[in-house]
N, C-alpha and C positions, 0 to 999 in steps of 0.2 A: 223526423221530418227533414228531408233532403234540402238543401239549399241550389239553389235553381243556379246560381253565379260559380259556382265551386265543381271544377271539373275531377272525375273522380280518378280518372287517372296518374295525379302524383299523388293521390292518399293511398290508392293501391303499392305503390312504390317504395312507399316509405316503411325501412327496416325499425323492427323494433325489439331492444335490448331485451335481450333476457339474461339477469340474473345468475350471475355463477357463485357458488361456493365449493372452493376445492373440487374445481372444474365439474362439480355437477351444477344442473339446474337450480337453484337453492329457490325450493317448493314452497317456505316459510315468506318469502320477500313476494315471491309471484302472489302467494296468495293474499298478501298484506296490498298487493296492487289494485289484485280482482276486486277485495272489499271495496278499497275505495274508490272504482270505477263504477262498484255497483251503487256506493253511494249517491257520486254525482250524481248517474243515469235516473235513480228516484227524485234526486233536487229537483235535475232538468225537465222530468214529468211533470213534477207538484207545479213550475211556473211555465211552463205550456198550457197549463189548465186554467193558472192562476191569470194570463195571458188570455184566452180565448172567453175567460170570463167574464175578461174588464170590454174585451172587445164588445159581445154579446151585450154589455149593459150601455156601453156609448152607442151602441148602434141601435137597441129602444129607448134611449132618451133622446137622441136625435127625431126618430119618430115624433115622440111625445112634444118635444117643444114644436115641430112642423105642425102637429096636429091642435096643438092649443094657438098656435099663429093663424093659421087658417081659421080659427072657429073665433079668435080675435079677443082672446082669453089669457096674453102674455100680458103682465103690469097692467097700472092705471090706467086707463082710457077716457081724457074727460076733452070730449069733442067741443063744448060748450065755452071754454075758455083758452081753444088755441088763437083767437084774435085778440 
């Protein structure tokens, strides 16, 4: 999910180290990155979901409490003894 404020322009820009051993690539450290790149990337899903979830339940209990105010079904209601 793209951030609407974040222009993408300096992320394209931005150089990124790669790992030498004895002036080769050192494939062991890249891949020790990859894992845990692909780690996050699954956290970051799990609470996007875990996110969209909470959202989705505040936004039918908002319903719900509108619709038991309306039908006049929130707490006690004793009209009888507001004098």
């Amino acid at each position: 999910m793209a951030q609407p404020s974040i222009s993408q322009e300096p992320i394209k820009e931005q150089k990124i180290p790669i790992p030498f051993k004895n002036r080769q690539p050192a494939l062991d450290e890249q891949k020790r990155i990859v894992s845990y790149l692909d780690q996050i990337s699954e956290k970051q899903k799990t609470l996007l979901k875990i996110y969209a979830d909470i959202d989705n339940q505040i936004t039918q209990l908002k319903q719900s409490i509108l619709t038991k105010a309306f039908r006049g079904q929130l707490g006690k209601q004793n009209f009888n003894n507001d004098l």
